[in-house]
N, C-alpha and C positions, 0 to 999 in steps of 0.2 A: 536324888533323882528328880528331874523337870517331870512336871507332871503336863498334861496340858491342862489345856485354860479356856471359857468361856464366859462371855457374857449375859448377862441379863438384858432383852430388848431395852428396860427403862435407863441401864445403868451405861448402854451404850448413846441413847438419844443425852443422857447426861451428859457423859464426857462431851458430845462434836454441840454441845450448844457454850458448855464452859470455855470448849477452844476459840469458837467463835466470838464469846464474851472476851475474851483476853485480848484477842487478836483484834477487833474493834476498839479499841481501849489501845495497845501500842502495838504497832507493828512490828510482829516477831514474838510478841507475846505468848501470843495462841501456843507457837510450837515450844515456847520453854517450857510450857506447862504441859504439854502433851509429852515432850522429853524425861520432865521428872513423873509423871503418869507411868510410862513404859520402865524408867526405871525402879519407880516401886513397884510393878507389876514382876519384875525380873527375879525383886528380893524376896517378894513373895512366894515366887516356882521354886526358891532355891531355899527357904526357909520358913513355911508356912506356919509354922507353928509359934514363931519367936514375937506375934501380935498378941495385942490387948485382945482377949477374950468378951466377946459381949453379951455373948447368951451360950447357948450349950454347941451351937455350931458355926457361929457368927466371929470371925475376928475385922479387926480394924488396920488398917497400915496409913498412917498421915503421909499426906505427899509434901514434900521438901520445896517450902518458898512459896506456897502455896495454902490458902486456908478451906483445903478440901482432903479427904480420906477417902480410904478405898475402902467398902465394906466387903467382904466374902466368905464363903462359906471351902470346906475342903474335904476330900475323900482320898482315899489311896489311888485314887485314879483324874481325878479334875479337883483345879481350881473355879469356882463359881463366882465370878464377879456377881455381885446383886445390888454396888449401888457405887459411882461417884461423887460421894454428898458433901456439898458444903458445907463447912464445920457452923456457919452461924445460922442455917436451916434448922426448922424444929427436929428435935432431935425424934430417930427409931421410924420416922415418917415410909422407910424401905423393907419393914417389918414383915410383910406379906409376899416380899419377892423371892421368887427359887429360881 
């Protein structure tokens, strides 16, 4: 079952500032990484459970080509994005987000 899905305010100003890091950096960049974004987002609706566990509600889904992860949280009813963090960011720094 697709559950739906939402984000976190911080984990969405994340993502459009990463796309625009790529996207300044090489043209077309931005939207490959936004491409593989929406496609781990997809894996996630469809398999949420099948990520690294990070705390007792918290999983992880690494995006593909890309050295960023998707943090979120899940219910029988929504997916909770709570962070687009770069894996070389101190780590747990999205700790406080719902």
């Amino acid at each position: 079952m697709i559950r739906a899905f939402s984000f976190n305010e911080e984990a969405e100003r994340e993502l459009a500032e990463a796309v625009e890091f790529y996207e300044e950096a090489s043209s077309g960049l931005g939207t490959a990484f936004l491409d593989e974004v929406e496609r781990a987002i997809a894996s996630i609706l469809r398999f949420p459970k099948a990520n690294t566990l990070l705390s007792k509600t918290v999983r992880r889904k690494i995006v593909t080509r890309f050295p960023y992860s998707i943090l979120y949280s899940s219910s029988s009813q929504e997916i909770r994005i709570l962070a687009i963090a770069n894996q070389k960011r101190r780590p747990f720094y999205w700790r406080s987000r719902r």
